[in-house]
N, C-alpha and C positions, 0 to 999 in steps of 0.2 A: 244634518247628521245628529244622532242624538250624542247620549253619554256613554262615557267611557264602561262599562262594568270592570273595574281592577279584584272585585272578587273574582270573577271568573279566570280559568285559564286563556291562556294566549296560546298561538301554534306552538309555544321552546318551553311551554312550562305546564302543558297537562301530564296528566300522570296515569292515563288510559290502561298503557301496558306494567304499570307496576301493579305488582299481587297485593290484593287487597292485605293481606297479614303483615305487608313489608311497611304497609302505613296506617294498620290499626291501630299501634300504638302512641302515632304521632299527638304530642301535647294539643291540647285544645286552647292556651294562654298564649299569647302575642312572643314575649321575650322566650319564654321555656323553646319557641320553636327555634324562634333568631339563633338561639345557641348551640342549635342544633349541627350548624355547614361547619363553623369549626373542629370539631371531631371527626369531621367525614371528611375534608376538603383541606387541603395542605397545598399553601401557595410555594412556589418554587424555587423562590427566594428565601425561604426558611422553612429550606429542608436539614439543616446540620449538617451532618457528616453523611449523610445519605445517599448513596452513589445510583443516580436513574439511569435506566436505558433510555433510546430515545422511544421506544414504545410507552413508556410511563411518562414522559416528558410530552409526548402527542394526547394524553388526557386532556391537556390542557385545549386541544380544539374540539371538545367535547362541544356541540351545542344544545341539547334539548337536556333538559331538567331529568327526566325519563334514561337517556343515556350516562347522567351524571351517576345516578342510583344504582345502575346496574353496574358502573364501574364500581363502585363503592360495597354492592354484593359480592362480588364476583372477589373483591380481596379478602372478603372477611363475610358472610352471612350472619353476622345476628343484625338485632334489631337496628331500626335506623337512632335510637336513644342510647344508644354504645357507643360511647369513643374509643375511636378504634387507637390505636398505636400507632406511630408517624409513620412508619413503615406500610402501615394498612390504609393510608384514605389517599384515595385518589388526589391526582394534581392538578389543580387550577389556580389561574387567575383571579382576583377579587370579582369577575365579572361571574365565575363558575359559583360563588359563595352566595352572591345575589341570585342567581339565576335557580340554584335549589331552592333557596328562602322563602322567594317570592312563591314558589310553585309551591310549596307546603303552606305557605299563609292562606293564598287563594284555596288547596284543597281544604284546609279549614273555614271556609267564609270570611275570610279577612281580606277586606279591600287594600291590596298590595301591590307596590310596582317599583322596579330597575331607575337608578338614575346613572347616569351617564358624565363623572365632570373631571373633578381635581380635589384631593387633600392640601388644607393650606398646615396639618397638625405634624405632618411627621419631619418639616426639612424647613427651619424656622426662614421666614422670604420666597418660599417656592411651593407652586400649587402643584401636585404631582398626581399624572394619571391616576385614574380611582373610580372604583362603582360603588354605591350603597344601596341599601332597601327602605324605600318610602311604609309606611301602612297609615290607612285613615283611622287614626284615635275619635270614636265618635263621640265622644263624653266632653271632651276639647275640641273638637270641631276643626280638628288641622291634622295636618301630614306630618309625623314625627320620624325624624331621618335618623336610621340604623346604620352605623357601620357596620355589619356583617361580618367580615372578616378579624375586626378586633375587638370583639366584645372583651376580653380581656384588659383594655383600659389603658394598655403601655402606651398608645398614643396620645390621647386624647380622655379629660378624665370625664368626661359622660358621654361614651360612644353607644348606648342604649337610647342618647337624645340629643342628637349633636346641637351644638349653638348656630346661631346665623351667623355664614360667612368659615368655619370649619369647612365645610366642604360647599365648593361651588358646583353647578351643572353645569357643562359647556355653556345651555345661555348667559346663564348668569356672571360666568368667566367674561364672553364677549363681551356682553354687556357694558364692564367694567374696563376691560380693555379698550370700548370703541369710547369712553367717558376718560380715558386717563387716567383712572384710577388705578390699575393693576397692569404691571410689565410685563408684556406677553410673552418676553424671553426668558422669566423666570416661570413657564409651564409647558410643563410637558412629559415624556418618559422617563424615568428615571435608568440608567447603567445605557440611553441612545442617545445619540445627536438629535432627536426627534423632539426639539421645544419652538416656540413662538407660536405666531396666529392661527397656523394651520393648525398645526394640534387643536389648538380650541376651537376650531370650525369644525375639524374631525369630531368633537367630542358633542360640538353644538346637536350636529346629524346625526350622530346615535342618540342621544339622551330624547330626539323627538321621534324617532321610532321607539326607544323604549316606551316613553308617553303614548303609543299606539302599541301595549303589552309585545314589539318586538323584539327583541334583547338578544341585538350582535355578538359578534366576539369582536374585543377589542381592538382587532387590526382589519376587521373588513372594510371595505370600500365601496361603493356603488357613486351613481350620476359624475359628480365634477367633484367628488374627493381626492381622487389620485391628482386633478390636476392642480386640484389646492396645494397637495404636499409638496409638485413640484412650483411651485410658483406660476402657478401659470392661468393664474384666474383672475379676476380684475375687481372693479369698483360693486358691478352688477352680482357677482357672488355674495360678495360683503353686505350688498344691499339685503340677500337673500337671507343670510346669515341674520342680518337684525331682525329681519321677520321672523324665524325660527325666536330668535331669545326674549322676543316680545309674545309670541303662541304662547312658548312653556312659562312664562312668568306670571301671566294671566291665568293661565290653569283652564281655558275654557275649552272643554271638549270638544267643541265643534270647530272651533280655529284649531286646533292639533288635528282632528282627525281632517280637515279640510285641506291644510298645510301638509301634512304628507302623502297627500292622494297625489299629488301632483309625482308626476312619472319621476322625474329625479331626485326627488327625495324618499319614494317609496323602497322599501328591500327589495331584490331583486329574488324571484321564490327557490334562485339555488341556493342563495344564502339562507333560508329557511328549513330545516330540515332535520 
């Protein structure tokens, strides 16, 4: 198999049916775009005083980049360089802040992609659920990890370039965990019961679909996810699971896209859509 193309769109991040005028104006610089989802995108946990219905609160299972926009028109029509008012931008997850980003990098030609892990910045000892946006810096020759969601800085004070070890990717969680290195009961959901190994096995399996431009929503499941969460998978998962955190740490195309062709790690195409 060859290479990944991360400039091109993926199925959840073309931008086909947006009107061309609704992305004329989109920045043509790396960062001017990144700080684009915050104005548009209002995670749900820091809405204020905000009273949602649950039709605004179900933005949040928004999955195509294209449907994220149109929520975001449909509150407020001007451009997509307007920050709208809390009141006006649609509701998502850090996953819906990536999941624009990445679709406006790529329609600019910037090699961009979804990660999949944990924030170790906001809850000093605990890795907590989290997406960010990779892009290829070509000048440095490396992947420079964006928090999306807080360019604002209150976490973490260069979330424009996060440091190693800020934000882990499910592999790199496991990783850690299967070394002893990091308590796997300090990761996981934050406001759920939903921490330890599974989580990061969960988060192992989206972060290598995202690495294949597919980018879940945070609580999908497919192959032997669900029976991760209920404990109900063994040594031969875990095995599976180290193969996944050795694919994405390696970076090599052809072991990611080889590694998820296999039927149980593949999305399943209703999750797709």
């Amino acid at each position: 198999m060859g290479a990944i193309d991360y400039a091109m769109a993926g199925p959840l991040t073309g931008l086909e049916r947006v009107p061309p005028e609704v992305l004329r104006g989109v920045p043509s610089e790396v960062l001017p775009i990144c700080k684009l989802a915050a104005g548009l995108v209002m995670h749900p946990m820091f809405t204020g005083d905000l009273v949602l219905t649950e039709g605004r609160l179900a933005e949040q299972q928004l999955r195509t980049a294209e449907d994220i926009i149109q929520a975001v028109l449909a509150l407020d029509p001007a451009s997509l360089q307007t920050a709208r008012e809390p009141v006006n931008r649609t509701i998502g997850t850090c996953r819906n802040f990536v999941v624009l980003n990445v679709a406006l990098l790529r329609y600019r030609g910037t090699a961009a992609r979804a990660r999949c892990g944990f924030g170790t910045y906001f809850d000093p000892g605990r890795g907590l659920d989290h997406w960010i946006t990779e892009y290829w810096h070509s000048s440095e020759g490396r992947w420079v990890r964006v928090d999306t969601q807080h360019l604002d800085g209150s976490f973490v004070a260069h979330p424009e370039d996060l440091r190693p070890g800020e934000f882990l990717t499910g592999g790199e969680a496991w990783a850690r965990h299967q070394d002893g290195v990091i308590d796997a009961a300090m990761f996981g959901v934050p406001g759920t019961d939903n921490w330890g190994p599974a989580e990061i096995r969960g988060n192992a399996v989206r972060d290598l679909a995202a690495l294949n431009k597919v980018e879940t929503l945070p609580w999908d499941e497919w192959g032997r996810m669900t029976a991760s969460y209920a404990g109900q998978t063994g040594p031969d998962y875990d095995n599976l699971i180290d193969e996944i955190a050795s694919a994405c740490a390696t970076d090599e195309p052809s072991d990611i896209s080889e590694l998820y062709a296999r039927p149980e790690l593949t999305v399943p195409a209703e999750l797709i859509r």
